[in-house]
N, C-alpha and C positions, 0 to 999 in steps of 0.2 A: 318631643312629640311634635308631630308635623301639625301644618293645619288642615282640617277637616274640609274638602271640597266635596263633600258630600251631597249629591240635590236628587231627593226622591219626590218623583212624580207619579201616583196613583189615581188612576179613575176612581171616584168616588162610588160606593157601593153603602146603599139601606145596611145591609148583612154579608155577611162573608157567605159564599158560595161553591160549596166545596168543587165543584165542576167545573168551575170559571175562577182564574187569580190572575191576579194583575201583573204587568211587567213593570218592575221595579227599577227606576233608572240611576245610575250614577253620572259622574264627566267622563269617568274610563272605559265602561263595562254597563250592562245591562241585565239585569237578574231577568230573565225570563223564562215561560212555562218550558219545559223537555217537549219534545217533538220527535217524531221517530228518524230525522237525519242524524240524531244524536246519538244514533245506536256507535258507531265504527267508534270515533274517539271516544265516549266512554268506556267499551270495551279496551283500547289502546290503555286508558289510564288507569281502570279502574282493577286491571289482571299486574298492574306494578306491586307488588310485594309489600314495597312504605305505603302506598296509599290503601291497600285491603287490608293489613295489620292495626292500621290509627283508627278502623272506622269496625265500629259490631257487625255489621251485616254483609260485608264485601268476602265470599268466600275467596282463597287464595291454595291451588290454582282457583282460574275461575273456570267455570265449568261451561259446557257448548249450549247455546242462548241464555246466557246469563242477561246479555245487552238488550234482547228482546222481552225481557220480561221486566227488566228494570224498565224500561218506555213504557210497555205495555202498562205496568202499575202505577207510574207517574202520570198516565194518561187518563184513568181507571176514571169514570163518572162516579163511581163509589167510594174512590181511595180515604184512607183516613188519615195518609199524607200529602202537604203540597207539595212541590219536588220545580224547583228555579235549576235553567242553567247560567254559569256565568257565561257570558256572550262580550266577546272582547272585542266584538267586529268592528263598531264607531271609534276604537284606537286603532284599530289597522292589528289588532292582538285576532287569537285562534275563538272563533263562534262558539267554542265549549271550554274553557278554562279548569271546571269543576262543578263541583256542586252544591246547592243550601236546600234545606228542607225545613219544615215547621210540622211535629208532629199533632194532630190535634190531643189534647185531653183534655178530662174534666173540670170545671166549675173555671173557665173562662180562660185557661193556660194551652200552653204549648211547649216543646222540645223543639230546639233548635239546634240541627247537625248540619254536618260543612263538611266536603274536603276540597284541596285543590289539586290539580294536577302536579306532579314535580318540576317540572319548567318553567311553572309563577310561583314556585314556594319564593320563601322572602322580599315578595315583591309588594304586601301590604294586602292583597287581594281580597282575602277573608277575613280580616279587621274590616276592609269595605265591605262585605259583602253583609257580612253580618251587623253591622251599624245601620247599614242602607235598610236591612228586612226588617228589624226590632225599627228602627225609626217608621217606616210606612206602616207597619203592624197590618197587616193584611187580613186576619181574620179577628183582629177587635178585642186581642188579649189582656187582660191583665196582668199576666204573668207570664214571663219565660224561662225556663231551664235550660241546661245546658251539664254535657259531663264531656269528662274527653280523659282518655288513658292515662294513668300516671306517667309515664314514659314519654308523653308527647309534650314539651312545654312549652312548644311553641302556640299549639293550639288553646292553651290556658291563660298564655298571654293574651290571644287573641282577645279572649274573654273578659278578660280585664282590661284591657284597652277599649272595649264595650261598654263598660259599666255594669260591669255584671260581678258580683259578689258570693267569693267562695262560699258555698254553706256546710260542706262534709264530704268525707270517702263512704264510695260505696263500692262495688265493683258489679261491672259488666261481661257477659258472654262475646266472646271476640270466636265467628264463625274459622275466620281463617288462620287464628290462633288455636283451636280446638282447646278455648279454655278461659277459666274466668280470670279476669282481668283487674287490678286494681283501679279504682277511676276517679278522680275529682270530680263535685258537683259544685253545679251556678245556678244563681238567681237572678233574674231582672223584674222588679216591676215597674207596670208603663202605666201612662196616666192618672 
């Protein structure tokens, strides 16, 4: 295992603010909020077949404004998710790499989903990116989850190279699968 150059830098915040979320830094990459120039390469990555199969909610085909509504709801004042992009521009990498989300839920917890594009798969990306988000904790969780498809184990690696702790199967709706899915679950708790 490599060593960790991991360095997150968050604005301090009283409360987390579902409206307003911080950009989360690394040394390679930048988690930060979606923006509507993110429409085209997400749409480019997100209509890839491996990346809408690993993930429950990416239908596959993907259907005409699919990209516009993913912004639009990432952007949402109401959303009851946050939605980072990876931003590789301070390496000289592509402004959208992929993507990390924290879904909100109840008594102090969150769902943490990822993907990345297939041109940084095994490049470490999502073990950063994911380390970087659970380390800043942006909305003040105690607890994080996590599932990811039986079939993907690279993505469970990820999660373990986290510190995040198998807890059980369960299985999940995969949109572009038209079908339920077997899926590993994770724990983290922070502070």
């Amino acid at each position: 295992m490599g060593l960790d150059t991991t360095t997150v830098k968050v604005p301090h915040q009283a409360a987390p603010c579902p409206s307003r979320q911080p950009t989360v830094e690394t040394e390679r990459f930048d988690l930060r909020p979606v923006r509507r120039a993110d429409m085209g390469l997400w749409e480019m990555y997100a209509k890839d077949e491996r990346v809408a199969t690993m993930t429950p909610t990416i239908p596959h085909p993907l259907p005409p404004g699919a990209s516009e509504a993913f912004v639009t709801r990432a952007m949402a004042e109401d959303r009851d998710t946050d939605f980072w992009a990876m931003d590789g521009t301070k390496s000289h990498k592509s402004e959208f790499m992929g993507v990390i989300k924290l879904l909100r839920m109840d008594r102090n917890q969150s769902e943490v989903r990822y993907w990345v594009a297939p041109a940084f798969w095994n490049t470490g990306l999502a073990s950063e990116a994911v380390r970087a988000l659970v380390e800043a904790n942006p909305m003040g969780n105690k607890t994080v989850f996590a599932s990811v498809f039986q079939d993907n184990p690279a993505s469970a690696r990820v999660l373990v190279n986290c510190g995040f702790e198998y807890i059980g199967d369960a299985e999940s709706y995969s949109i572009a699968r038209a079908a339920k899915v077997p899926t590993w679950t994770y724990l983290k708790k922070l502070g």
